[in-house]
KELO-915573 format. One record per atom (N, C-alpha, C, O): residue in one letter; x, y, z. Coordinates in pm, whole numbers, padded with zeros to 5 digits, always signed. Each point is the difference from the previous one (the first is absolute). Layout:
<sites>
aXYZ ...
</sites>
This chain:
<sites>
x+00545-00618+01661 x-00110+00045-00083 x-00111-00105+00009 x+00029-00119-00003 x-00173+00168+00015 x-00089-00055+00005 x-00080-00048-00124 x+00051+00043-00103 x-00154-00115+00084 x-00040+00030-00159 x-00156-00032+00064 x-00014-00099+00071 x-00090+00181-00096 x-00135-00034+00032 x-00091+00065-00136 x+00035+00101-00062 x-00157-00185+00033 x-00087-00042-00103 x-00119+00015+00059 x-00045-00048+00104 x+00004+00114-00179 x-00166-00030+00067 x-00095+00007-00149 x+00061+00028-00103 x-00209-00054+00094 x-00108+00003-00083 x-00024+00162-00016 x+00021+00092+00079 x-00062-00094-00186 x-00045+00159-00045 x-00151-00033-00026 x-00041-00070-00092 x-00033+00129+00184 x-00133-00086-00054 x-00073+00133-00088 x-00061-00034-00101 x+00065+00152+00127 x-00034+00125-00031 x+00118+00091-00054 x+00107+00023+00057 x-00138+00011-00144 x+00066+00064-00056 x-00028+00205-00052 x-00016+00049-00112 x+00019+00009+00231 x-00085+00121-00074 x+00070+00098-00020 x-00054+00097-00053 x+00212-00089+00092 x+00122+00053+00035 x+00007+00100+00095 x+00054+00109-00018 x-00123-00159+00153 x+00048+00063+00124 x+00102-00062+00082 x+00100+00042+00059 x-00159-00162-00074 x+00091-00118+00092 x+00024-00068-00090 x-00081+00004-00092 x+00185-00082+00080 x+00100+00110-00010 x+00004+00098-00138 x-00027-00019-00119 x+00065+00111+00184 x+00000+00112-00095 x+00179+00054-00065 x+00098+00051+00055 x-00129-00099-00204 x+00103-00004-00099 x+00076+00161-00053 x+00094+00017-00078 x-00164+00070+00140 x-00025+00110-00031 x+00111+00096+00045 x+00033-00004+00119 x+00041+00110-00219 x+00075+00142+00018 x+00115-00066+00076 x+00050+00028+00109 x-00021-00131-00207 x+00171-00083+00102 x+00028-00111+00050 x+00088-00086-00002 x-00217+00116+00062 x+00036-00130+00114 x-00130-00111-00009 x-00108-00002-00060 x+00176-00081+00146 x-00113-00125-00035 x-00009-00028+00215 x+00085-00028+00084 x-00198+00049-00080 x-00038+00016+00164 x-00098-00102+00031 x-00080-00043-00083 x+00091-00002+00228 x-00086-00050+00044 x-00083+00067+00144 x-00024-00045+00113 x-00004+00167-00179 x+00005+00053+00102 x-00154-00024+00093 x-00006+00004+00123 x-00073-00021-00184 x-00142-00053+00101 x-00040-00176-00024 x-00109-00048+00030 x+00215-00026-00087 x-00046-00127-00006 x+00130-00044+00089 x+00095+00064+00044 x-00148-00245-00037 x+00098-00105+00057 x+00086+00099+00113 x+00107+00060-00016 x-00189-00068+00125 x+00069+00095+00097 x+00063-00135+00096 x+00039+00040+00109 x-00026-00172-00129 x+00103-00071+00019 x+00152-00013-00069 x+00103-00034+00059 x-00117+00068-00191 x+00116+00009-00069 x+00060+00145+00034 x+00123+00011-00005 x-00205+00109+00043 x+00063+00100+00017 x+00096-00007+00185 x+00107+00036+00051 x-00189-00080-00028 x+00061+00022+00143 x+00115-00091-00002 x+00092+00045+00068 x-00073-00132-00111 x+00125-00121-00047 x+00098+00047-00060 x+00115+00007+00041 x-00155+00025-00137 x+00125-00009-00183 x+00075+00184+00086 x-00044+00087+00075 x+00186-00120-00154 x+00081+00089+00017 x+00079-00005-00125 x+00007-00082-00092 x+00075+00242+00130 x+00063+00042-00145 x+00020-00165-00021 x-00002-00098+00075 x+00023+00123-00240 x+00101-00128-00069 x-00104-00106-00006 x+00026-00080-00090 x-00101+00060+00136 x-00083-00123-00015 x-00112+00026-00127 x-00050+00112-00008 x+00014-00215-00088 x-00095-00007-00054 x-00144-00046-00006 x-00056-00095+00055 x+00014+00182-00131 x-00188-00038+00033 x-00010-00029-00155 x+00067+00070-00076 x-00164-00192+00017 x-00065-00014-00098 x-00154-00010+00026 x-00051-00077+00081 x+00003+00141-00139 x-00170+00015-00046 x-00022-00137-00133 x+00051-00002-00111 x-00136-00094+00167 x-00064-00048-00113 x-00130-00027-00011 x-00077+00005+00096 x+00031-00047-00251 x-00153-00039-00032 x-00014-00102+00107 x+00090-00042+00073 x-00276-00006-00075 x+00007-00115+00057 x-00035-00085-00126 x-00014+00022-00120 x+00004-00150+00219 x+00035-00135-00018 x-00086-00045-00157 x+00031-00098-00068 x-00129+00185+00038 x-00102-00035-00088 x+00065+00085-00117 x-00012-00012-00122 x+00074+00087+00186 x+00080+00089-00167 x+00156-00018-00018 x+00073+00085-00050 x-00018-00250+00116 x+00125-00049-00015 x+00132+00074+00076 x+00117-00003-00037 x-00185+00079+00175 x+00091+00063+00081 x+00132+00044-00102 x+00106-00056+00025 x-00108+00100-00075 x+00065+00135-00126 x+00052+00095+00164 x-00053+00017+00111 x+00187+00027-00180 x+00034+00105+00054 x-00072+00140-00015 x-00004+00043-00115 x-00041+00020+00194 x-00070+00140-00042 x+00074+00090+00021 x-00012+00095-00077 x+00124-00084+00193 x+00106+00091+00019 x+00120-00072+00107 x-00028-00097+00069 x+00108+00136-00068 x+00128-00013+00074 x+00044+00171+00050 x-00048+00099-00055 x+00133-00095+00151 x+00048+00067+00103 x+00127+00033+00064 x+00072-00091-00041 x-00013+00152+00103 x+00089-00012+00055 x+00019+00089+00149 x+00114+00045+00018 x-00190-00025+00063 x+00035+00024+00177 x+00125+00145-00027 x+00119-00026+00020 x-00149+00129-00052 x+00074+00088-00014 x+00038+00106+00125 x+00104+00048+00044 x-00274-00034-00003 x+00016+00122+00148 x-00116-00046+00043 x-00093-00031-00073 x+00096+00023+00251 x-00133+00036+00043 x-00057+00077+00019 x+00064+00101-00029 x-00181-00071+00075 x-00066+00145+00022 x-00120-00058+00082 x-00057-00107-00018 x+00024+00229+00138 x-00111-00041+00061 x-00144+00054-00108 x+00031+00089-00080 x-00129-00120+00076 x-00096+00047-00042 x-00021+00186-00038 x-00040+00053-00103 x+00090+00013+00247 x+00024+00125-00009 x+00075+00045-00066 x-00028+00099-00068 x+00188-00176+00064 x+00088+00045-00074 x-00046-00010-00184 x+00006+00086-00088 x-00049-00224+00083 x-00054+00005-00123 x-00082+00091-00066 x+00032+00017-00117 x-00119+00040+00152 x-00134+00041-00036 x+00078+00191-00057 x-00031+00079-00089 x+00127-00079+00189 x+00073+00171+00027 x+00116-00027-00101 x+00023+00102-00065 x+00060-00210+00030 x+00031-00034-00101 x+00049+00090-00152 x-00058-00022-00106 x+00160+00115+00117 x+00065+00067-00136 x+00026-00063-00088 x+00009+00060-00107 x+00015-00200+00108 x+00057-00050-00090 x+00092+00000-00055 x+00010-00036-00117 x+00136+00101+00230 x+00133+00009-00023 x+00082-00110-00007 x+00119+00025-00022 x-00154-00158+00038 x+00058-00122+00003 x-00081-00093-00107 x-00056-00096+00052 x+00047+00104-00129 x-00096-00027-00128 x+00121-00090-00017 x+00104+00058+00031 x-00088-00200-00076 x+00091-00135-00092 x-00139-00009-00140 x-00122-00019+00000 x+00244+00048-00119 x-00072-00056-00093 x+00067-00127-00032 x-00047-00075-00086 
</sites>
């Protein structure tokens, strides 16, 4: 298992987007996507001026290409 962190500098809830289940990265940090696999974790935090606070945590559940995502039922939903 991996564990990768990155800055949340924007926050508008697309990227990542918290939304109907899941917590995605699906158009940001396209280094962590092409990397991280099931089981590995991602944390989102503030920056450095707002005491890098956790903003979210993660857990590497399924991949999906962009296509698959977007076409997406939402039959594998983890709450």
């Amino acid at each position: 298992m991996k564990i990768y962190s990155y800055i949340v500098n924007h926050d508008t809830g697309f990227a990542p987007n918290p939304f109907y289940g899941y917590c995605t990265l699906a158009n940001c940090k396209p280094k962590i996507r092409k990397t991280a696999e099931i089981g590995d974790l991602i944390f989102g935090l503030s920056c450095k001026a707002r005491n890098n606070h956790l903003i979210y945590a993660m857990k590497v559940n399924e991949k999906l290409t962009f296509r698959e995502y977007i076409s997406d039922t939402g039959q594998n939903i983890y709450y």
